[in-house]
N, C-alpha and C positions, 0 to 999 in steps of 0.2 A: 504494500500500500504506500504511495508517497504521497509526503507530506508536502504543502504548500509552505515555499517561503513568502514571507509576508516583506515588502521591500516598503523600509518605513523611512522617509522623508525630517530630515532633523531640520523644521521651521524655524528660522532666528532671525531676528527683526533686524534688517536692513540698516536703518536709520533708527534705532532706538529715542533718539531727542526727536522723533516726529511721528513717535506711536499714535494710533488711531484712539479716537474715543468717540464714545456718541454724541454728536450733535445737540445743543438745547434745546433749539428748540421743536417743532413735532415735524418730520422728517426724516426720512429715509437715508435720505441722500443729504450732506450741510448745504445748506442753501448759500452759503457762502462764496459756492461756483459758479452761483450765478449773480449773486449782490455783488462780488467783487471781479467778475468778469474773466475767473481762472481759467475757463477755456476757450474764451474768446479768440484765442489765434488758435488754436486747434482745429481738425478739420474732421469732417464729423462721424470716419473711423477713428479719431481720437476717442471722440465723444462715448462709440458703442465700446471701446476697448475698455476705457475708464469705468463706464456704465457695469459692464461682465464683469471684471473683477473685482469692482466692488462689491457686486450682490455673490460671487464666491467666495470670497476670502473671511477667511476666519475674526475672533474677535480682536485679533492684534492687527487685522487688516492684512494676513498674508496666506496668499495662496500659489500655489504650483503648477496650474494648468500649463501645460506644452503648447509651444505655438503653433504646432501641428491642432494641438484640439481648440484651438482658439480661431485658425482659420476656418476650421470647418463649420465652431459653432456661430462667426460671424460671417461668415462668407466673404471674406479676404483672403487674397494672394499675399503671397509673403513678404515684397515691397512695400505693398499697403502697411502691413501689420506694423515691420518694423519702424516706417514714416510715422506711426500712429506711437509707437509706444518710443519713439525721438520726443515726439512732442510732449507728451505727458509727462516724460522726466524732466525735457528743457521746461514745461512749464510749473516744476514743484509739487507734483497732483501723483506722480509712483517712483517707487523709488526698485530697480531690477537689476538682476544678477542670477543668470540661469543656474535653475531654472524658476529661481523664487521670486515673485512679485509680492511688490509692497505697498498698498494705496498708503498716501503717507497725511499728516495730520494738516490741517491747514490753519492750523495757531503755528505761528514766526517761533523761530529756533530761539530757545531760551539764550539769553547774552553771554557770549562766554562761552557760547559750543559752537565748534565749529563744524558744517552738515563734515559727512564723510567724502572722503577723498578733496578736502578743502584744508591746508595748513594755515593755521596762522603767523605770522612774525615773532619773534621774541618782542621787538621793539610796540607791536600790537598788546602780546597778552601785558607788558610791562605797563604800558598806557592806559592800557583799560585798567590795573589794578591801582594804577599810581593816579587815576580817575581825571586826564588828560584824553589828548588826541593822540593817535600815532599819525 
């Protein structure tokens, strides 16, 4: 008799300083994509890319869908997809790293952290403690 391996997925939050949380107010989705105009330059397989992974992704906002199961379930081609999910990171709204996607929070990165794959100065972190400009 053989047994199933079970091939388990170790989810870890992309950008920890821009975990997901719910919304205040009653909505689904933060309305804030729309009052503040966050996918305005996106195009609108941006729009559905965003939309899916949102309504999959877990409570930390992260999920694993394959961009094979993502073309299929949006009905994009693979140029599509990736212009779509260019966008969505150029515009702060996921944050990816195959094959983990991350809808990421849309409250501003707390002072002092820097998003990932961003360094700051010494002369920076000195000025912001020493409560100057760099």
């Amino acid at each position: 008799r053989k047994q199933k391996s079970l091939l388990m997925v170790h989810k870890k939050l992309l950008r920890p300083e821009r975990h997901r949380k719910v919304p205040p107010q009653f909505s689904w989705l933060d309305q804030r994509l729309i009052r503040q105009g966050r996918l305005r330059e996106c195009a609108p397989a941006a729009w559905a890319l965003y939309l899916f992974v949102a309504a999959v992704s877990d409570e930390r906002g992260l999920s694993y869908y394959s961009e094979s199961s993502l073309q299929r379930e949006l009905g994009l081609d693979q140029p599509t997809l990736q212009r779509a999910r260019q966008q969505l990171v150029q515009a702060d709204l996921l944050a990816y790293e195959k094959p983990l996607w991350q809808v990421l929070s849309l409250d501003p990165v707390p002072e002092g952290v820097a998003p990932r794959g961003q360094t700051r100065s010494v002369g920076e972190v000195l000025a912001q403690l020493l409560g100057g400009a760099a």
